[in-house]
VOGU-3710 file (C-alpha; in Angstrom, 3 decimals, decimal comma):
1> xxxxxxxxxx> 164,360/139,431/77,847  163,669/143,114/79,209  167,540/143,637/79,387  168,177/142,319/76,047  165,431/144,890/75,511  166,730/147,845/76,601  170,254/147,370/75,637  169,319/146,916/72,186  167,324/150,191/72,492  170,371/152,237/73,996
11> xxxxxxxxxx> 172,257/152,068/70,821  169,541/153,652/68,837  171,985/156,589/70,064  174,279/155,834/67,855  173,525/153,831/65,371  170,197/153,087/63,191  167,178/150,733/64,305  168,288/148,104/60,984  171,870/147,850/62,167  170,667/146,550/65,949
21> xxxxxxxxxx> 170,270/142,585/65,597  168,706/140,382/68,698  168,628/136,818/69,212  166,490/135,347/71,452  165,676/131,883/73,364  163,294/130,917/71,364  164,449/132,609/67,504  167,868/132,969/66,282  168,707/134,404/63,509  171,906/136,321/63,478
31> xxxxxxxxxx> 175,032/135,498/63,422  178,924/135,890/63,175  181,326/133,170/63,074  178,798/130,644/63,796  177,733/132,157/66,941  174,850/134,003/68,382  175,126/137,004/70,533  172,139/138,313/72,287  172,574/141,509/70,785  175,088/142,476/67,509
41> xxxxxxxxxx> 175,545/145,860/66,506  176,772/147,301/63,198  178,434/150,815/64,054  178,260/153,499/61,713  182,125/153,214/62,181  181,618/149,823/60,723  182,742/148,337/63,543  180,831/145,062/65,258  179,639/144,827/68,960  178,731/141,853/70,316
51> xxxxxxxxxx> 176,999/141,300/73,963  175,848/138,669/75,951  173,933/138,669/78,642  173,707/136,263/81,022  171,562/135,553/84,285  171,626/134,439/88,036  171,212/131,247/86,735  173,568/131,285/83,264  176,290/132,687/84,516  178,389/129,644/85,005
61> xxxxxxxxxx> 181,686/128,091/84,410  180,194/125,921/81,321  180,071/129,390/79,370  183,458/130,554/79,431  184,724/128,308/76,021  181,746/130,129/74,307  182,524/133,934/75,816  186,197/132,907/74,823  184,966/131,813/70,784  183,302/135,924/71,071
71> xxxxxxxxxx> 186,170/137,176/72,236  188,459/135,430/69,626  186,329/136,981/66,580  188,327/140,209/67,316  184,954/142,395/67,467  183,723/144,630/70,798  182,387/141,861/72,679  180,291/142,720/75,924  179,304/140,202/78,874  176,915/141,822/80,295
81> xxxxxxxxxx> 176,098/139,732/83,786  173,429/140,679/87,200  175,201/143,099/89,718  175,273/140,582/92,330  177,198/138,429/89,807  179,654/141,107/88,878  182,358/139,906/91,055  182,204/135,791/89,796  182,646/136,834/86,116  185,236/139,041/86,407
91> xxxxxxxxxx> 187,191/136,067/88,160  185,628/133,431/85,492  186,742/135,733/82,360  190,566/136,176/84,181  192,630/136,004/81,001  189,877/136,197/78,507  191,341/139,426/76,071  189,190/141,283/74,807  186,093/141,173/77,046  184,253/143,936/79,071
101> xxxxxxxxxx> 181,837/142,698/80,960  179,376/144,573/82,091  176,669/144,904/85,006  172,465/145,565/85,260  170,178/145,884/87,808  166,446/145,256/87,609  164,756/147,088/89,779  160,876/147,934/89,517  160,804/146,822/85,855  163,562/149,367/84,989
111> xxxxxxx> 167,190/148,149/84,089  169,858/150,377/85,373  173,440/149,957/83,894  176,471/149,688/85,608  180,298/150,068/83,504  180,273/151,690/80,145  176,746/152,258/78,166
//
């Protein structure tokens, strides 16, 4: 939840608080498509991001088909995965267009970022 959290927060740079949407385990409410990101952006641009963040535990070969339907929408989509997991998506989103996945850290209750922000 905290790095759901904080990566919502980070776009507060560049866009405004009412255009940052986040789903959560237990209450989901937005969506594109049909799907549910953990976090959807509208740009000022009026472009969409889309990120999903996935765990120690989550990241897993039963989730490619659903990072593939995000990437298909033809939006920024985001996979943001655990540092020491960085490596196993990368080879489990091999031919996936459209996809930057991305890396955090938690370390003392403070997310650090690795890849673009």
């Amino acid at each position: 939840q905290k790095v759901i959290k904080d990566s919502a927060e980070s776009y507060l740079k560049v866009t405004d608080e009412q255009d940052i949407m986040v789903n959560t385990p237990e209450k989901k409410e937005f969506q594109i498509s049909g799907l549910y990101p953990d976090v959807m952006v509208r740009m000022k641009t009026g472009e969409t991001v889309m990120e999903v963040v996935e765990t120690e535990t989550t990241l897993a070969t039963s989730q490619v088909e659903k990072w593939k339907a995000f990437a298909a929408l033809g939006n920024e989509f985001k996979l943001v995965v655990p540092l020491s997991k960085i490596e196993d998506a990368k080879a489990l989103t091999v031919g996936i267009p459209n996809i930057n996945v991305q890396a955090y850290e938690v370390v003392d209750d403070q997310v650090h970022w690795f890849g673009q922000r």
